[in-house]
C-alpha positions as CSV (number, residue, x, y, z in Angstrom):
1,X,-16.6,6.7,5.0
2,X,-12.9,6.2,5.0
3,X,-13.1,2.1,5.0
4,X,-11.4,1.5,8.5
5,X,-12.8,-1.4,9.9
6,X,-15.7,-1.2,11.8
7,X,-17.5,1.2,9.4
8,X,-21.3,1.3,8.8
9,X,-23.3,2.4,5.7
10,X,-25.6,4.9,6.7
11,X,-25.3,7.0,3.8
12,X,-27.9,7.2,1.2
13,X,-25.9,9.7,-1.3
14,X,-24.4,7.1,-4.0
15,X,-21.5,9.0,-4.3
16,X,-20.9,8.9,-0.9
17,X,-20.9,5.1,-1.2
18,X,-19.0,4.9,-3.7
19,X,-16.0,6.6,-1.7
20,X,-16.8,4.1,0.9
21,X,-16.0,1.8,-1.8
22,X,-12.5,3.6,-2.8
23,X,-11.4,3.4,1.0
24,X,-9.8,6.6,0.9
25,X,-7.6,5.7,4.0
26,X,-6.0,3.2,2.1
27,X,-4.7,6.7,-0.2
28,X,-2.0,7.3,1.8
29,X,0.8,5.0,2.0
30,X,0.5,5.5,-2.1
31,X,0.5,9.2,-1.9
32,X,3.3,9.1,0.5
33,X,5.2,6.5,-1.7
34,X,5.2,9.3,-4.7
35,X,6.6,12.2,-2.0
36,X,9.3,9.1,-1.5
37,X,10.2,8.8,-5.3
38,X,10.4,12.2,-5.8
39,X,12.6,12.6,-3.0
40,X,15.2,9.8,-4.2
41,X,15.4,11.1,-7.4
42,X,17.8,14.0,-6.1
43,X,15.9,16.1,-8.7
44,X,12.5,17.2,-7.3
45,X,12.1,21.3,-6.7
46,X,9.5,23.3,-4.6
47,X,8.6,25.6,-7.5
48,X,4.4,25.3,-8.9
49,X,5.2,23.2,-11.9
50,X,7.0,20.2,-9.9
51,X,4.3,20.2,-7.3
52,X,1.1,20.2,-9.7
53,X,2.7,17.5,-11.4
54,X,3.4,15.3,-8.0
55,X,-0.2,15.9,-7.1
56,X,-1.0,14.8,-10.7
57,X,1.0,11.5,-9.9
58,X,-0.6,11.2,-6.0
59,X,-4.0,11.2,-8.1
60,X,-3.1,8.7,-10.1
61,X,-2.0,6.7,-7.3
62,X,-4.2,7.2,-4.5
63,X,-8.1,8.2,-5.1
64,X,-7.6,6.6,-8.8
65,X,-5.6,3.4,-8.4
66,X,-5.6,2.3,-5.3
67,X,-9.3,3.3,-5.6
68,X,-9.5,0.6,-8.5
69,X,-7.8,-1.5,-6.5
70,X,-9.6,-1.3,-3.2
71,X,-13.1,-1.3,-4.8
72,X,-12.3,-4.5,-7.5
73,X,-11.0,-6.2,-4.1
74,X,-14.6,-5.6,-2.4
75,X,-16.5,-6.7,-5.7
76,X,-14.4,-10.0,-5.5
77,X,-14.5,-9.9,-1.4
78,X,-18.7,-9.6,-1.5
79,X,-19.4,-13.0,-0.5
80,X,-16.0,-13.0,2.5
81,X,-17.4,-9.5,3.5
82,X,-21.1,-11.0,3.9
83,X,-19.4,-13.5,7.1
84,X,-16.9,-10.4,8.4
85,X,-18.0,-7.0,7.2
86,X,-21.9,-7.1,6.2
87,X,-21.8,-3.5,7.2
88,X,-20.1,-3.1,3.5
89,X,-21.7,-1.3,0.6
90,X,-22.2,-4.3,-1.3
91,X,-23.0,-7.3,0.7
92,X,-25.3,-4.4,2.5
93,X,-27.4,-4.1,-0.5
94,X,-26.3,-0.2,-0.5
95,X,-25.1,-0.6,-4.1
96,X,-25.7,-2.8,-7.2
97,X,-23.1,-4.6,-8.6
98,X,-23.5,-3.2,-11.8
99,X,-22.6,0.1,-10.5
100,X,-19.3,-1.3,-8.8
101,X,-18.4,-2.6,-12.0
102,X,-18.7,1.1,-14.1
103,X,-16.8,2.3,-11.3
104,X,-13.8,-0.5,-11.6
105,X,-13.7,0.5,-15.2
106,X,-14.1,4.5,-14.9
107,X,-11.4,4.4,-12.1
108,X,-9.1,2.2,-14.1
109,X,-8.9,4.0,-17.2
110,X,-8.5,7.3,-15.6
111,X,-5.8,6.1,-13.4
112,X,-3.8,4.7,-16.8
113,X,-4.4,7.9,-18.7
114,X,-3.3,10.2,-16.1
115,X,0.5,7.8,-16.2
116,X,0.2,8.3,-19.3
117,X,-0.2,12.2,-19.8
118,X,2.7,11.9,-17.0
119,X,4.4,10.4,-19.3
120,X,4.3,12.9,-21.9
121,X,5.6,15.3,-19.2
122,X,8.2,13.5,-18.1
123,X,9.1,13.4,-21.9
124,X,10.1,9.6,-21.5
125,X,10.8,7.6,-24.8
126,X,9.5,4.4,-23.1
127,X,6.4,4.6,-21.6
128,X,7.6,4.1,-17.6
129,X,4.8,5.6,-15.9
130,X,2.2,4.2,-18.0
131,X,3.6,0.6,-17.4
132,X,3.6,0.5,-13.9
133,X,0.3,2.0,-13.9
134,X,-0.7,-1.4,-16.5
135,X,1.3,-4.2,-13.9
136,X,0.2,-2.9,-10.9
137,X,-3.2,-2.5,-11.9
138,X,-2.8,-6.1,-13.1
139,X,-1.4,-7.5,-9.5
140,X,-4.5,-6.0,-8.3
141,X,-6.7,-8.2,-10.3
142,X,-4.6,-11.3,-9.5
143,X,-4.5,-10.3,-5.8
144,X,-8.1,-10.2,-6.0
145,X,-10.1,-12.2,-8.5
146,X,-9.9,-16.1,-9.2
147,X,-8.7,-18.2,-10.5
148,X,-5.0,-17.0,-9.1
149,X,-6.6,-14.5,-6.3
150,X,-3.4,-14.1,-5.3
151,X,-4.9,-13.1,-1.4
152,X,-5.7,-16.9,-1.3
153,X,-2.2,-17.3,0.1
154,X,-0.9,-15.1,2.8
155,X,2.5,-15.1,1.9
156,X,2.0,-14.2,-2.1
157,X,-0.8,-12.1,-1.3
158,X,0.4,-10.1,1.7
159,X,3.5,-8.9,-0.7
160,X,1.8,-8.2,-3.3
161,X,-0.2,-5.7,-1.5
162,X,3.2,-4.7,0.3
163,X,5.1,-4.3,-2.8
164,X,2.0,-2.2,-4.5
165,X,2.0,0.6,-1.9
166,X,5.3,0.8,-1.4
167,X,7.6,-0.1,-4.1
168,X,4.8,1.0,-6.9
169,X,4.6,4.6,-6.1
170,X,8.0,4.9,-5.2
171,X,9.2,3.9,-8.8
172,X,6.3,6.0,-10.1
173,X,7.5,9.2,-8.2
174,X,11.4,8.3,-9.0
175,X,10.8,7.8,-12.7
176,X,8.6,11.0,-12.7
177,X,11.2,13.6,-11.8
178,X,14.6,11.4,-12.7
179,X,15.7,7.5,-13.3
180,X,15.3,4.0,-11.7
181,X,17.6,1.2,-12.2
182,X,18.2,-2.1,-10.7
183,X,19.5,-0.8,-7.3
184,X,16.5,1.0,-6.2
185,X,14.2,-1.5,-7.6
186,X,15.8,-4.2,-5.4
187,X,16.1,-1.7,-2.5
188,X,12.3,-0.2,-2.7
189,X,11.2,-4.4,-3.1
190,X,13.2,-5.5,-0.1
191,X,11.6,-2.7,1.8
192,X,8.4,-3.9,0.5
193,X,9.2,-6.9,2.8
194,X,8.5,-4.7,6.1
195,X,4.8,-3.5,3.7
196,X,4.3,-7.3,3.6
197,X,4.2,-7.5,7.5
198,X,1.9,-4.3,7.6
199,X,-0.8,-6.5,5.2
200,X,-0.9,-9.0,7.4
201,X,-2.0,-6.9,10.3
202,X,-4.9,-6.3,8.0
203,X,-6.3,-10.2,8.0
204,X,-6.2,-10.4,11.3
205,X,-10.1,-9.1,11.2
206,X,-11.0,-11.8,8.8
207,X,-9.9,-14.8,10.2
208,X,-13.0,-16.8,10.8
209,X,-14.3,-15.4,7.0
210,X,-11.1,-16.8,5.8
211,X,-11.1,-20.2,7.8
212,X,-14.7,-20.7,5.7
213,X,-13.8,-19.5,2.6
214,X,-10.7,-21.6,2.7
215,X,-8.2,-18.1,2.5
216,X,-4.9,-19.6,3.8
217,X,-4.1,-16.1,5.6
218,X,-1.5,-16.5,8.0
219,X,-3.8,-16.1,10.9
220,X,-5.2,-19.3,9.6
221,X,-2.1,-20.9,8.2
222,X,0.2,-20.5,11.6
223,X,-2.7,-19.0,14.5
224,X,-3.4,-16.1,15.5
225,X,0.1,-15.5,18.1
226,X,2.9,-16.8,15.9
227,X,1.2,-14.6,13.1
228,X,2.0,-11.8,15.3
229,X,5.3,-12.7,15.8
230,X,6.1,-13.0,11.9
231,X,4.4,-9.9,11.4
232,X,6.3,-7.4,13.6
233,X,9.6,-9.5,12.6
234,X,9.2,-8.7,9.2
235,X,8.0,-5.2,10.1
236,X,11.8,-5.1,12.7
237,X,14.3,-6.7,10.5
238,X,13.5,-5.6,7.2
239,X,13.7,-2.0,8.0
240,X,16.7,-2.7,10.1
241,X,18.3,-4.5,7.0
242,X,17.7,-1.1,4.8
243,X,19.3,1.0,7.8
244,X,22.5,-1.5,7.6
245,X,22.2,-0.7,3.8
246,X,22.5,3.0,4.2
247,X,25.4,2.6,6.4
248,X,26.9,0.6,3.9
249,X,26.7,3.6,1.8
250,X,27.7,5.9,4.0
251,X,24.7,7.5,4.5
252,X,24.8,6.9,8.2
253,X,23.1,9.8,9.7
254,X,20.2,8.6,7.7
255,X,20.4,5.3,8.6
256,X,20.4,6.4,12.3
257,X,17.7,8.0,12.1
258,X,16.0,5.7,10.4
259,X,17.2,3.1,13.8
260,X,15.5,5.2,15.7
261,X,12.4,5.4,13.9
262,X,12.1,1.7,14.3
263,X,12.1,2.2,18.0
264,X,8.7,3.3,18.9
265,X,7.1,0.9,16.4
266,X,8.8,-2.2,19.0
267,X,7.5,-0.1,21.6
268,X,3.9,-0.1,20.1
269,X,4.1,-3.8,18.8
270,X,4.5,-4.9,22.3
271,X,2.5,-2.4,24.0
272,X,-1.3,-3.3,21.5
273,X,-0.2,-5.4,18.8
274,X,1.7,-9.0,20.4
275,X,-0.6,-8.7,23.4
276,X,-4.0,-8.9,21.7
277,X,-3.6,-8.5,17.6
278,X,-7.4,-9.3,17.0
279,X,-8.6,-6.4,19.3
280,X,-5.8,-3.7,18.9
281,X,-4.7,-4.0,15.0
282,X,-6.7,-0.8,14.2
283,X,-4.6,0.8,17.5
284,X,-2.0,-0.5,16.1
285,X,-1.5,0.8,13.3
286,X,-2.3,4.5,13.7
287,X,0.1,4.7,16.6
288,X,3.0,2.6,14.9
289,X,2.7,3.0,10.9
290,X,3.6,7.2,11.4
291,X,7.2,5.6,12.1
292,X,7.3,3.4,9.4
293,X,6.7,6.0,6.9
294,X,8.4,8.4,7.9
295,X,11.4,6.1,7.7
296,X,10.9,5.7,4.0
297,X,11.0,9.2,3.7
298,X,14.5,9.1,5.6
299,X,15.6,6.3,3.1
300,X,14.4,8.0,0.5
301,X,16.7,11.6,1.3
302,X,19.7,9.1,1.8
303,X,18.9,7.4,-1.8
304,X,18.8,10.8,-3.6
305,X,21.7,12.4,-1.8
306,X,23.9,9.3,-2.6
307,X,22.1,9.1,-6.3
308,X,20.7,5.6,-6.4
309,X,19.2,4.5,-9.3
């Protein structure tokens, strides 16, 4: 029900199915992304207005976007999920494609019009919300649908999907409660560098789908063991880079902390992920990705108490 790997459709309620479809697990990084925004733009309070209209932007992000996202990726994925995944909801026959289709569009035009209403709150005089809601739905469709199916390449692909849940909401949240400029969009896409090594963790249950399909995956394109290796490198040394950056700015309690977060993720790489990456991904990433988070949330409080933009 929450598309991790390893699901089954035994539902027979549509609507259940079509959450399957959404992969409501794949919410949270963008949810979490927004909580980072708001926190870097030094202006977020804890009074009702400020949090309704942070939920408002989580639902934009989360169940309606990365829904979009997650569910145009399956529509495009059918015949890859038919070798790896037949347990899906479509290459299981458990809904028509016709359906998936009105819910691509439903969940795309509500996730717009709620960044745009945001908009309207935020009183901007340039649509920001709205546009990022417009480009990062479009990434999605590249990442997903030919002819550029950006996913066809792990390198493009893999940050693609990094950048979108990490540097997306993040701008969305910022430009919600204050300002972003050049310096947190180069900082927030940088640190989409460490998202790009948590995508490829993801392939690494598609790799004989991929080697079929022709999907030049890292998996495929360097083995399963050095694609390990990058991945947990560009997990380490990206988040590393942002903790020099903080000390830089003299923000160096954060950026200890944020050290020290990084700890238990090496811990966790070596203990499941370097030693067997096809088995214990899943393991992985529930033990390790806590960290990782709550070390944007760390950069984030440095950003807004130094007031980045």
């Amino acid at each position: 029900m929450l598309g991790m790997k390893g699901a089954e459709v035994k539902e027979t309620s549509i609507w259940k199915i079509r959450l399957q479809l959404m992969k409501p697990i794949t919410w949270i990084p963008l949810i979490w992304g927004v909580v980072c925004g708001a926190a870097a733009s030094g202006n977020y309070e804890w009074k009702l207005e400020h949090i309704l209209i942070a939920a408002a932007c989580m639902l934009m992000s989360g169940p309606l976007l990365a829904g979009y996202t997650q569910t145009i990726n399956d529509f495009y994925d059918r015949d890859l999920d038919a070798i790896n995944e037949p347990y899906r909801p479509i290459p299981s026959g458990a809904i028509a494609v016709p359906q998936v289709i009105s819910q691509i569009w439903v969940l795309l035009l509500a996730g717009i019009g709620v960044a745009y209403a945001l908009d309207i709150w935020a009183g901007h005089d340039f649509p920001t919300i709205t546009a990022l809601a417009v480009g990062g739905s479009f990434v999605s469709y590249i990442y997903s649908a030919p002819p550029l199916k950006l996913k066809k390449n792990g390198w493009l692909g893999n940050y693609a999907l990094g950048a979108s849940y990490i540097a997306l909401p993040w701008w969305a949240g910022q430009a919600l409660f204050g300002e972003i400029g050049p310096k947190i969009m180069v900082i927030t896409l940088i640190y989409s560098m460490a998202g790009l090594g948590i995508a490829i963790v993801n392939d690494f249950k598609s790799v004989e789908g991929d080697k079929q399909l022709g999907l030049q995956s890292l998996p495929v394109m360097f083995g399963v063991g050095t694609a390990a290796w990058i991945c947990v490198l560009m997990i380490d040394i990206f988040q590393l880079g942002i903790a020099g950056y903080l000390i830089a700015i003299h923000q160096n309690l954060y950026a200890a902390i944020l050290i020290l977060l990084v700890i238990p993720q090496i811990t966790f790489q070596d203990m499941y992920f370097l030693r067997n990456p096809l088995e214990n991904d899943v393991k992985y990433q529930a033990s390790a990705q806590p960290f990782l988070v709550l070390g944007m949330l760390v950069t984030a409080l440095a950003i807004g108490h130094a007031n980045i933009i």
